[in-house]
C-alpha positions in Angstrom: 6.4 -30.1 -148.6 8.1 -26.9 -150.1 8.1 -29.5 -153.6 3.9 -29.8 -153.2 3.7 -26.3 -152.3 5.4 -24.8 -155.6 3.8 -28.1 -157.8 0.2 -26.8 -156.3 0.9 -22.9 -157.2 2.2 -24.2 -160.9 -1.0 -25.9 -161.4 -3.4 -23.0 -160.3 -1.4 -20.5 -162.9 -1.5 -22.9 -165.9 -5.3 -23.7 -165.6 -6.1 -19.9 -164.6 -4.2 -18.7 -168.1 -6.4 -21.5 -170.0 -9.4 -20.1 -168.6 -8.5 -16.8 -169.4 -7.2 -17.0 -172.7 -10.5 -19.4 -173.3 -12.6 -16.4 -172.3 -10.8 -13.8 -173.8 -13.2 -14.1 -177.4 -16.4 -13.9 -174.9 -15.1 -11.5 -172.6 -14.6 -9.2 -175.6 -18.0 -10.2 -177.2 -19.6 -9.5 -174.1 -18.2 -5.6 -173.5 -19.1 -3.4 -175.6 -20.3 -4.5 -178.7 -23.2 -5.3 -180.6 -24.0 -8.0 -182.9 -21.5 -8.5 -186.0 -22.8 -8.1 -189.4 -21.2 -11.1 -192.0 -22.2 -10.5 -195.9 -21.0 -13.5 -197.6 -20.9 -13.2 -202.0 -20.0 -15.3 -204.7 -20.0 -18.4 -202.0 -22.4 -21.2 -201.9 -25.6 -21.1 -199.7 -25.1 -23.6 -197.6 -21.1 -22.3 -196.6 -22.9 -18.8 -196.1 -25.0 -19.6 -193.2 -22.5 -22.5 -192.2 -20.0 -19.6 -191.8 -22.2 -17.6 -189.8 -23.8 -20.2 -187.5 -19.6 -21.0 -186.4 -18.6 -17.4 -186.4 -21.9 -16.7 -183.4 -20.4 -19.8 -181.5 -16.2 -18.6 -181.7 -17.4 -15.2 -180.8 -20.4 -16.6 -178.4 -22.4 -13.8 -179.6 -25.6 -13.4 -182.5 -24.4 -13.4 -186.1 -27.0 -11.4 -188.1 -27.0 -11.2 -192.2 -26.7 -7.8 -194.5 -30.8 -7.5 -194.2 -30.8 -7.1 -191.0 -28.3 -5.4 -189.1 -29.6 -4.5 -186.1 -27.2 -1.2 -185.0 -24.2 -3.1 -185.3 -21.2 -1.4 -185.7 -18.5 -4.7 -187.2 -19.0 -5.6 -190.7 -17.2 -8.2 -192.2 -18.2 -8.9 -196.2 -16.6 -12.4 -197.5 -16.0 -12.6 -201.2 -15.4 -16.0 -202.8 -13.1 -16.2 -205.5 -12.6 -19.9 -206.9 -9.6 -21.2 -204.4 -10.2 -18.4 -202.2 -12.1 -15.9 -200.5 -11.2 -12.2 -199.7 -12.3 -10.8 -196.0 -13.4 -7.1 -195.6 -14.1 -6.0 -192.1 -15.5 -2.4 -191.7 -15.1 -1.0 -188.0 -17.5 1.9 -187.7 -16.4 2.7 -184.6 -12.8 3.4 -185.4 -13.7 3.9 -189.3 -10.8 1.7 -190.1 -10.6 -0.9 -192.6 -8.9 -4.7 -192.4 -8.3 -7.0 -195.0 -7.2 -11.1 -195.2 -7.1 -13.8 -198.1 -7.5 -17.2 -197.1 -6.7 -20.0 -199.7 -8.8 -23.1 -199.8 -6.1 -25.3 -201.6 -5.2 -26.6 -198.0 -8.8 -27.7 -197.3 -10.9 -30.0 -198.3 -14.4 -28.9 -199.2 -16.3 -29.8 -196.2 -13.5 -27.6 -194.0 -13.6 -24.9 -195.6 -16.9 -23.3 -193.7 -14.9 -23.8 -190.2 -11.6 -22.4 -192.5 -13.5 -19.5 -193.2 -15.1 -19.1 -190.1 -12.4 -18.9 -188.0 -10.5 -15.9 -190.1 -13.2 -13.9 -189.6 -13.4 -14.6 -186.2 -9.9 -14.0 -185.5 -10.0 -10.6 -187.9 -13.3 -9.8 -185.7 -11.5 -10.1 -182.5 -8.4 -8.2 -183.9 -10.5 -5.1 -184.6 -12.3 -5.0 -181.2 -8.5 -5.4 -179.5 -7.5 -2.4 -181.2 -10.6 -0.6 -180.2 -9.7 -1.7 -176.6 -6.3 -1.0 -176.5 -6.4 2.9 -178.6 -9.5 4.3 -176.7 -8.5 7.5 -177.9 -8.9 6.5 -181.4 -12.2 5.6 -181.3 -15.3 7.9 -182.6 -18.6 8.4 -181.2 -21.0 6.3 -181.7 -23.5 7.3 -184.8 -27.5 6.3 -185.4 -28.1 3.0 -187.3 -27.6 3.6 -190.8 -26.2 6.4 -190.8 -22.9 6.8 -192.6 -19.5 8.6 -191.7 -19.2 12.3 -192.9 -16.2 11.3 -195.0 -18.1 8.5 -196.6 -20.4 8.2 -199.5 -23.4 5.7 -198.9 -23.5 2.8 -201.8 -27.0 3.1 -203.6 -29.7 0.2 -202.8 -28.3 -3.3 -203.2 -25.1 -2.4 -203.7 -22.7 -4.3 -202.8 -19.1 -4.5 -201.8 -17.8 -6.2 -205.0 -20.1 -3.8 -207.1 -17.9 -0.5 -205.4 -14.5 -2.3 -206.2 -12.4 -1.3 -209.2 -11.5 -4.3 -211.8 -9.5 -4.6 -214.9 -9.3 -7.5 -217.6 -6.9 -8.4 -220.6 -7.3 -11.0 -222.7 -6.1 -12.4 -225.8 -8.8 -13.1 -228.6 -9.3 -14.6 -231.4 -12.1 -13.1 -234.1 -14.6 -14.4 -237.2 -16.0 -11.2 -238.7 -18.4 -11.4 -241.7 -19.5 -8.5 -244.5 -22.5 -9.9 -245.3 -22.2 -7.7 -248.5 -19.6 -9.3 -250.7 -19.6 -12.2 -248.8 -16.0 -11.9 -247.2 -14.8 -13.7 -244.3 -12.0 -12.9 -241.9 -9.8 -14.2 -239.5 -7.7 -12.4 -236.7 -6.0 -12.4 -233.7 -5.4 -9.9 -231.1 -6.4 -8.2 -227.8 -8.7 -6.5 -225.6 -9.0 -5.0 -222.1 -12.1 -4.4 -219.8 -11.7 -1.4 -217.2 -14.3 -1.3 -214.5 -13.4 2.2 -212.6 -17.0 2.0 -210.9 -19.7 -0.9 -211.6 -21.8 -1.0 -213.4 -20.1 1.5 -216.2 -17.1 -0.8 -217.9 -14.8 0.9 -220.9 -13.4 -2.1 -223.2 -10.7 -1.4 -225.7 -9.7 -4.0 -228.4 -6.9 -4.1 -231.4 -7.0 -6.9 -233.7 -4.9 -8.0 -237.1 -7.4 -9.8 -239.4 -7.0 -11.3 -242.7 -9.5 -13.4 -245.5 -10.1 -13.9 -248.8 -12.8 -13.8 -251.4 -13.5 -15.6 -254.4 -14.4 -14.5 -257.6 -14.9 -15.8 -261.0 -12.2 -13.6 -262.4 -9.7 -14.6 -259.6 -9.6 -13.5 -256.0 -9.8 -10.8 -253.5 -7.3 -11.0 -250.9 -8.2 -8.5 -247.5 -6.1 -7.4 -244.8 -7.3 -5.1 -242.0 -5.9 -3.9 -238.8 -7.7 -1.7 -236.2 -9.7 -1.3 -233.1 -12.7 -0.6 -231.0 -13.3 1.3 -228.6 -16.8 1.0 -226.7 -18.9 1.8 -223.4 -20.9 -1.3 -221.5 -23.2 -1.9 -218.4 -21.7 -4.7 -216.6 -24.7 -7.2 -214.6 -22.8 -9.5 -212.2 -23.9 -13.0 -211.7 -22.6 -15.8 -209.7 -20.3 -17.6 -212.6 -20.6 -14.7 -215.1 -20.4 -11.2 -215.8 -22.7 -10.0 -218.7 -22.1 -6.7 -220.2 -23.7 -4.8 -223.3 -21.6 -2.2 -225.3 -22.0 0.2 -228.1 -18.9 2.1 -229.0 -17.2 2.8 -232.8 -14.3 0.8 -234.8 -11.7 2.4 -237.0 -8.4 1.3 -239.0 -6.9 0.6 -242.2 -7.8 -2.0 -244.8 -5.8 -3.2 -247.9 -7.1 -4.9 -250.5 -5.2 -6.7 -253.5 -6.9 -8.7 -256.8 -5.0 -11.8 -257.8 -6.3 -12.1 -261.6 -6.5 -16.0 -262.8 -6.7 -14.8 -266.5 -4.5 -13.2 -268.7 -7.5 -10.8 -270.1 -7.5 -8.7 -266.5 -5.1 -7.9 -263.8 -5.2 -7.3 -260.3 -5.1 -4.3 -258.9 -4.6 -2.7 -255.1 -6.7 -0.6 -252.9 -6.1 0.9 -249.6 -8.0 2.9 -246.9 -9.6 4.0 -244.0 -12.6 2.5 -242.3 -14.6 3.9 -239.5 -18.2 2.9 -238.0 -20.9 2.6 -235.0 -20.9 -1.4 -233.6 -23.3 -3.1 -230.4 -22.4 -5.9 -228.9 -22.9 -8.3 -225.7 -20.5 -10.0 -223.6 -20.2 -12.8 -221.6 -17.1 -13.6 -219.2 -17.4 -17.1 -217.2 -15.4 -17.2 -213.8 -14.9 -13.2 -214.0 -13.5 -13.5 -210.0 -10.9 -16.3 -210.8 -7.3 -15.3 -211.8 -8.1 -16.7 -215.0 -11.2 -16.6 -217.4 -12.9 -17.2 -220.8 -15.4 -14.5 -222.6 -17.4 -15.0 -225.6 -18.4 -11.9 -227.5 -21.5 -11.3 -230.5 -21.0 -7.7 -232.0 -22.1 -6.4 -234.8 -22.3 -2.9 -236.4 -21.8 -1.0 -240.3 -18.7 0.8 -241.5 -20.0 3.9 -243.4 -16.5 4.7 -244.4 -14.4 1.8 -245.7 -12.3 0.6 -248.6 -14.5 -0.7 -251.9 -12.7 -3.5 -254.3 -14.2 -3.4 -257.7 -14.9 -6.9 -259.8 -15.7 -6.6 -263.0 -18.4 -8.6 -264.2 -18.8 -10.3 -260.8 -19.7 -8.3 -257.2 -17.6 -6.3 -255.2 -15.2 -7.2 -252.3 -15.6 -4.4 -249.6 -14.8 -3.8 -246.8 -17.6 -1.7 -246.2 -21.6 -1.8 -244.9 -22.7 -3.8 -242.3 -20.5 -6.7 -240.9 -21.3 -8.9 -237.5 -18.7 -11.0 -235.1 -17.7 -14.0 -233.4 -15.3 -13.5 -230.7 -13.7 -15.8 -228.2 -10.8 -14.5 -225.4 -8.8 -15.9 -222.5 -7.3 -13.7 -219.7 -7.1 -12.4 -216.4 -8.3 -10.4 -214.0 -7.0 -7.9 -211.3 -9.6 -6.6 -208.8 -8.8 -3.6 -206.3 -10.4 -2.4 -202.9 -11.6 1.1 -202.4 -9.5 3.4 -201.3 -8.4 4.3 -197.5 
């Protein structure tokens, strides 16, 4: 009897802690707090409102989008980023900050909605403990939309990705052209994007490039090295991030004649060039670790180095030039500061 007595009590306490621990999620949904907020970006529209329709159900509470939040006061923005996604949740009512990284490589595609779900359910339900268990931390409560004091409101449309700072580097490779004397050049070298706030973007390049021109006396042979430095306006797209520039090149340019007759030589000139260029460009996959960017620049040295043919035109490296350039690099994105 005393066997069946203890056997009976052990049943009741392991079936009251599942029911408990199975209503913990709703009992904290059901407290205090209004509905949650979930911004989803750079994900695909069918995981968006996938995400959202499981997240309602784990919490047992309505899941509303960024259009229409409704006075809540949990925030949770979920950035894509090729075999991830980065989680922000922004608590209003302790005006604390959490972050997570979850990796799809263990998923398979048609998981990866619950995957996601369930992080920001369980980062949800993390916050609101914390809110539960430090009373004392929390602040009062403010007026939909309204921001903290200590926080700067985003302008219209803005979004969380837009207010992060990025920074690329890539390795390039360039065709430039002076149209002029019809010389061609090839180089390599490297540039970097810094995005301190979107959409301004500062890009910095130095490249080694080298060519040759043909004459009927013999041929010019051009080496250059320099750099640009230039100012863009960065658009964001889903796969892409598009960005016109206009900024100024300068270096040093050598030039050396190889004489094929015995009735001229070759001779040597070196110098400074300096001049205005535009360009646009485009960088596939700009969130992955790794991505490509194709650049068309253009612009006009109006101080340069001039290499004087006789009886034939000039080699110069000078006037108006335009440019081909292809890059592969990375990227490194940070959060906003606490």
């Amino acid at each position: 009897m005393n066997a069946l007595r203890l056997w009976s009590a052990a049943s009741f306490a392991v079936v009251g802690f599942v029911v408990s621990a199975t209503g913990e999620r709703s009992a904290l949904a059901e407290a205090v707090h209004p509905p949650v907020v979930i911004e989803v970006e750079e994900c695909e529209q069918p995981l968006e409102a996938e995400v959202r329709r499981i997240v309602g159900v784990e919490l047992r509470m309505t899941v509303v989008g960024a259009v229409d939040p409704r006075g809540a006061v949990t925030r949770v923005v979920v950035t894509c980023r090729g075999s991830g996604a980065d989680l922000l949740l922004k608590e209003t009512a302790t005006a604390k900050d959490l972050e997570r990284t979850v990796a799809f490589s263990e998923a398979a595609p048609t998981a990866r909605a619950r995957l996601l779900a369930l992080a920001v359910a369980e980062l949800v339900v993390a916050s609101w403990q914390e809110i539960q268990s430090s009373p004392e931390s929390t602040v009062p409560a403010r007026p939909p939309g309204q921001p903290p004091p200590s926080v700067t409101r985003a302008p219209e449309g803005a979004s969380a990705e837009q207010l992060k700072a990025s920074a690329m580097a890539e390795a390039i490779g360039v065709v430039r052209v002076f149209p002029g004397s019809g010389l061609w050049l090839l180089g390599a070298g490297a540039r970097g994007f810094l995005t301190p706030s979107r959409p301004f973007t500062l890009t910095l390049d130095l490249t080694a490039e080298w060519g040759k021109a043909s004459r009927t006396t013999g041929q010019v042979a051009a080496r250059t090295i320099g750099g640009g430095l230039g100012l863009g306006w960065g658009v964001v797209r889903k796969w892409a991030f598009i960005m016109p520039w206009v900024g100024a090149r300068a270096g040093v340019a050598r030039l050396a004649g190889e004489s094929n007759s015995t009735t001229t030589s070759g001779a040597t000139q070196s110098g400074l060039w300096l001049g205005p260029e535009v360009g646009l460009a485009a960088t596939l996959f700009p969130h992955a670790a790794v991505h490509a960017t194709m650049a068309l620049s253009a612009g006009a040295l109006l101080l340069g180095v001039r290499g004087e043919v006789f009886g034939d035109r000039n080699v110069n490296v000078l006037g108006p030039w335009v440019a081909l350039v292809v890059g592969v690099g990375i990227t490194k994105s940070g959060g906003s500061q606490r």
